[in-house]
N, C-alpha and C positions, 0 to 999 in steps of 0.2 A: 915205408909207412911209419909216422909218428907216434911215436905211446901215448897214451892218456897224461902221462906225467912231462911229455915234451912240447905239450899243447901251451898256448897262453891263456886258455881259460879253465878255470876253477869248475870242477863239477860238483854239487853238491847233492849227499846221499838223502834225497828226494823219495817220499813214499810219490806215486803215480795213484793221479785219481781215475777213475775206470769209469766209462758209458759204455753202455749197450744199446745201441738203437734199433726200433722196428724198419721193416720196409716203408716209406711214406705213399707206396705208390708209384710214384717218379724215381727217387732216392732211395737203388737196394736197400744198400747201409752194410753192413754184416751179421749174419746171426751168430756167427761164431766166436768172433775174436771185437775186445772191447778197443774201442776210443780210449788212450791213454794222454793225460795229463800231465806233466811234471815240472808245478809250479814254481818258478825262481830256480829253477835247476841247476843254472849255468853264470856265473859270474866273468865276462866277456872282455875284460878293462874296455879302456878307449882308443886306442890306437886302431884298432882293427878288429872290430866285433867278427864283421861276419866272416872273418879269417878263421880268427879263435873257436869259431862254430864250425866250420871246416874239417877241422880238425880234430875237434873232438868225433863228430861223424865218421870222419877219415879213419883215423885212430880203432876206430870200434867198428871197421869193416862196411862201412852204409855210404856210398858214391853219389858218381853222376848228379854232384851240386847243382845250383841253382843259385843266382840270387835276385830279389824281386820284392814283390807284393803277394796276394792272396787274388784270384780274381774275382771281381765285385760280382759274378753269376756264378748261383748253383753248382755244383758240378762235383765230379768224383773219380777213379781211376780204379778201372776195373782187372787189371793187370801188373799191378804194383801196389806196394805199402807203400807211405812216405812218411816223412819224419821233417815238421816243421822247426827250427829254430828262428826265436826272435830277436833278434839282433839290437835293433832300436827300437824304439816309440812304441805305438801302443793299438790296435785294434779291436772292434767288435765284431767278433765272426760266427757263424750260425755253424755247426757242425750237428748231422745228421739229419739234413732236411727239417720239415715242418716239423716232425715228431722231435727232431734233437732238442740241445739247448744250445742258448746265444752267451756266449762268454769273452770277457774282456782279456785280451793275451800279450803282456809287456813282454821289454825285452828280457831277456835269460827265462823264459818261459820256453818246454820243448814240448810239442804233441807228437802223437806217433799214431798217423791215419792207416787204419787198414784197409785193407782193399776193399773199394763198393760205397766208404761213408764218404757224405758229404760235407761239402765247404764253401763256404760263401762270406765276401767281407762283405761287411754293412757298414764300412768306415772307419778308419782308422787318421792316425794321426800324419801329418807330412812327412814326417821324418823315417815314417812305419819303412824297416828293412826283415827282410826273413830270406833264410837259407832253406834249401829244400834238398833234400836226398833218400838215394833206395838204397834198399839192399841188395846186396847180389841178387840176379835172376830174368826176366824176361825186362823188356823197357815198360814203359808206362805208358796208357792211353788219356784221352780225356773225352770223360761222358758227361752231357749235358742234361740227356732225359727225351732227345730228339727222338719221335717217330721211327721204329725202326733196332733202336737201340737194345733195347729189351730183350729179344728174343736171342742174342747171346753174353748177355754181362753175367749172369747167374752161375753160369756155366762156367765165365771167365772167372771170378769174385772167386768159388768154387778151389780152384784150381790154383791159385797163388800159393805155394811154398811159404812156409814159415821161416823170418831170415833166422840165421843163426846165429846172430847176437845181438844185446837191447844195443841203441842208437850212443848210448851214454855212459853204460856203463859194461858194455861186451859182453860174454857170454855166461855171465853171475846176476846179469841182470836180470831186475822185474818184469821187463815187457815178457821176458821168457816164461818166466813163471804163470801169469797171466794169458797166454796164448797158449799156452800148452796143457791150462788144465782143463 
């Protein structure tokens, strides 16, 4: 596995901004553990952004990438954290349901969704890339708000492990600080 310092992207020692979200009803959210922010985090060059975001994920123990979009419906993972990197371009995405906020999130922008909060793009740009990864421990589901759902996400949400290191900066990291207090 690669070190922080063998990656091709620059991390920058970024204060993370913190949300709490209520339940909306639909959209647990988390009561416990905040929506983390870390704006301009990652300086990616151009050859290969969402490599250099790989990596640095990789690097700091957080896997099973992804790369993609955000999708345009609601939705949330009741069995896993994730940890968005932006790679390119630029989106407007709602995080935490109706009660959350809508925030615009370019590339070297990193979020770190905990289990239960939601996420919905409302549009973004053509170019819009994002890398996705967890942390060690169970796979991930994806909950829409479907009829049915409810009566075990709570339970699920509940039960997710705290990973053991932040996404970016491993185990001196802030998200640790912040989930743990």
């Amino acid at each position: 596995m690669p070190t922080q310092a063998e990656t091709p992207a620059s991390v920058h020692p970024v204060a993370p901004q913190r949300h709490l979200f209520e339940d909306d009803g639909t959209i647990p959210n988390n009561p416990r553990l905040p929506f983390l922010v870390y704006p301009g985090a990652l300086d990616l060059g151009d050859d290969d952004p969402a490599a250099a975001c790989e990596a640095v994920f990789a690097a700091n123990s957080w896997g099973r990438t992804w790369r993609n979009g955000i999708y345009p419906f609601p939705h949330w993972h009741s069995t896993a954290h994730e940890v968005l990197g932006i790679c390119r371009g630029e989106a407007r995405v709602r995080f935490g349901g109706t009660k959350g906020v809508v925030m615009t999130v370019r590339a070297g922008d990193v979020v770190v969704i905990p289990a239960g909060v939601g996420h919905q793009n409302l549009g973004a740009s053509g170019d819009f890339l994002v890398v996705g990864a967890y942390p060690p421990g169970p796979g991930w589901d994806l909950c829409t708000g479907e009829d049915g759902e409810r009566a075990h996400v709570l339970d699920d949400i509940a039960a997710v492990p705290l990973p053991p290191t932040d996404p970016l900066f491993g185990e001196e990291g802030p998200l640790l600080q912040h989930w743990r207090a």
